[in-house]
N, C-alpha and C positions, 0 to 999 in steps of 0.2 A: 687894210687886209680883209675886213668882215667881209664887204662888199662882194672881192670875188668870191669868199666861199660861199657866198648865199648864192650867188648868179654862177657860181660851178653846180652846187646841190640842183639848181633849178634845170640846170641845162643837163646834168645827167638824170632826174627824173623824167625829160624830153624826150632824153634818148628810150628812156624803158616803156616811152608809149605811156606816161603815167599823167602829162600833164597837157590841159587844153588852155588854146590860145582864144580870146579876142572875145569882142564882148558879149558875141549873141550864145556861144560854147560856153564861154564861163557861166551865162546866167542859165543856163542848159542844165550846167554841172549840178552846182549851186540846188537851184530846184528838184533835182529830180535826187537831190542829195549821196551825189558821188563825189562832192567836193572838200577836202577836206582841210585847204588852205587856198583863199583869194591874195592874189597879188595884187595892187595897179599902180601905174604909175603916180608919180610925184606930180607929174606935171598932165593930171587929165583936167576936162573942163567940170567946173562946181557940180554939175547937175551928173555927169560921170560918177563921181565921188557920191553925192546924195544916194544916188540910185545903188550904188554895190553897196556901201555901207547899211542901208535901211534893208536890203535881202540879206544883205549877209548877218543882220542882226535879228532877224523875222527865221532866219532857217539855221541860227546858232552857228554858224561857221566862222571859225579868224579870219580875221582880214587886215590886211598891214599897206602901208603903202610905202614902197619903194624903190629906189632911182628913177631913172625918164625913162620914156616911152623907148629911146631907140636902144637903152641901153640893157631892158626887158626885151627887148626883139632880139639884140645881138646874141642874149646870151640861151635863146630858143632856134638860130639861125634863121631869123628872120627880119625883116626888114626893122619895122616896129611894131609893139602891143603896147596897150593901155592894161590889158586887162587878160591874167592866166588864174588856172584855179590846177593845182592838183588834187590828183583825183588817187591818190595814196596815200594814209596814213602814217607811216613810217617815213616817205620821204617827206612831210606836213609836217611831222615831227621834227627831225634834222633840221629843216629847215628855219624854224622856228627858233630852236636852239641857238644856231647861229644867229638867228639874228637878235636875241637878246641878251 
């Protein structure tokens, strides 16, 4: 039951314009430090994972990695993501919650 409520919080932060998709937006977010929670998938390739991890620890941002690719896409309506970043505090927060 976590599952969906993490991938509900995620998809109605979507809705409010609050969260960016895919990987060149997230490292966008990330950097320009609007990000205030990275996602990526379970199932990205090593060097995927290396790269968001070592920004996401160089610019103090969480980063969590959770379910696949398609299952991050469905729950942003879209196909698949590897990689989202919301770019709201409050919902970063929620979300987090949930998932610990």
């Amino acid at each position: 039951m976590k599952t969906d409520n993490v991938l509900r919080m995620v998809g109605m932060a979507m809705k409010a314009g609050k969260v960016v998709s895919g990987e060149f937006m997230t490292e966008s977010a990330v950097k320009s430090k609007g990000a205030y929670l990275v996602l990526i998938a379970q199932d990205v390739s090593d060097n995927t994972r290396k790269k968001f991890r070592n920004m996401c620890e160089f610019y103090e941002v969480p980063l969590r990695e959770y379910c696949t690719k398609e299952e991050l896409g469905h729950s942003l309506g879209k196909e698949f993501r590897a990689s989202l970043a919301v770019t709201d505090e409050g919902f970063a927060q929620a979300i987090l919650k949930k998932m610990d």
